[in-house]
N, C-alpha and C positions, 0 to 999 in steps of 0.2 A: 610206267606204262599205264590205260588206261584200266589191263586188267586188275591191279589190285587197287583200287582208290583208296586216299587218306581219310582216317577217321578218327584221328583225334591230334594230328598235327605234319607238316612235313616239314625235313630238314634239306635248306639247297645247301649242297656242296659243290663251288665254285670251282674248276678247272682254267690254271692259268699258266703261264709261262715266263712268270716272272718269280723267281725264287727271292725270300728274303728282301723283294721290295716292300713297300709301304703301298697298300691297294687301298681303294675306297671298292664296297661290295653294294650295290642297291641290286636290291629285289622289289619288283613291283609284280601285283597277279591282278589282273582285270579279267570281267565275263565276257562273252563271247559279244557282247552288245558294245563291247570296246571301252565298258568302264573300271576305272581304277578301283579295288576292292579294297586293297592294302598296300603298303610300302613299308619296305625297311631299308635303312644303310646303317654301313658299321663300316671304321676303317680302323686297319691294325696292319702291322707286319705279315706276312704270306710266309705259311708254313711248308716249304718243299713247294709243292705246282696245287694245289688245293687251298681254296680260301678258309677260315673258319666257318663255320657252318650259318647259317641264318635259320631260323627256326618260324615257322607260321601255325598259329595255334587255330587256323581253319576259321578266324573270324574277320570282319570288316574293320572299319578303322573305327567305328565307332561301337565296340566290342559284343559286336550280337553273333550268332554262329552264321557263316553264310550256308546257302540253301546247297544242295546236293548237287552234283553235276561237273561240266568239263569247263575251269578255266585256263588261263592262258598268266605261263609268267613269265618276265622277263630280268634276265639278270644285265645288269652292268657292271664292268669292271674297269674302274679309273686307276691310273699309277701316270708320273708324271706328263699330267694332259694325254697319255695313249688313252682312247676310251673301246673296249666292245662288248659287242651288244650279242645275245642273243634269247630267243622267244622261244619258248615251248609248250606243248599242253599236260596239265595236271589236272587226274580225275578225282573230285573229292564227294564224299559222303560221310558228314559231319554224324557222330552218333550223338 
C-alpha cells in the first residue's frame, strides 16, 4: 500500500494457480509518465501457488536510485503460452 513506501528494496511475490508448473515471472515498474524504469524475468518451477520472489533494489536499469514517488508495476506470468497480466501501484522512497 501506498502507506508505507519502499526504501531500500521490494520483494514481488507472484500469486498463481499453477502448482509445480514451470512459470516464466517478468516484472516490469514504469512511472506514472508510462516509462519502463526496470524489468526483471526469471523462470523456475512454482512453489505451491506463489512464484519465487523477484526482488527490486529501487533503482533504474541503468543502476542510479530512482527518485521518490508512486510507480506502477506490472507482473506477468507465462506457463505453457497461458500468459496474465496484472498492474499495480508501489509507493517508493529511496533512502
Amino acid at each position: 500500500s501506498d502507506a508505507n513506501p519502499a526504501t531500500v528494496s521490494a520483494n514481488f511475490y507472484v500469486n498463481h494457480n499453477r502448482p509445480e508448473a514451470m512459470l516464466t515471472v517478468k516484472i516490469e515498474i514504469y512511472d506514472l509518465g508510462g516509462n519502463k524504469v526496470w524489468s526483471s524475468e526469471s523462470t523456475g518451477r512454482a512453489d505451491m501457488y506463489t512464484s519465487t520472489p523477484v526482488s527490486w533494489n529501487l533503482t533504474n536499469s541503468a543502476g542510479q536510485k530512482v527518485t521518490r514517488g508512486i510507480y506502477l508495476y506490472r507482473t506477468t506470468v507465462t506457463s505453457g503460452g497461458d500468459a496474465s497480466t496484472l498492474t499495480r501501484r508501489i509507493a517508493v522512497a529511496p533512502v
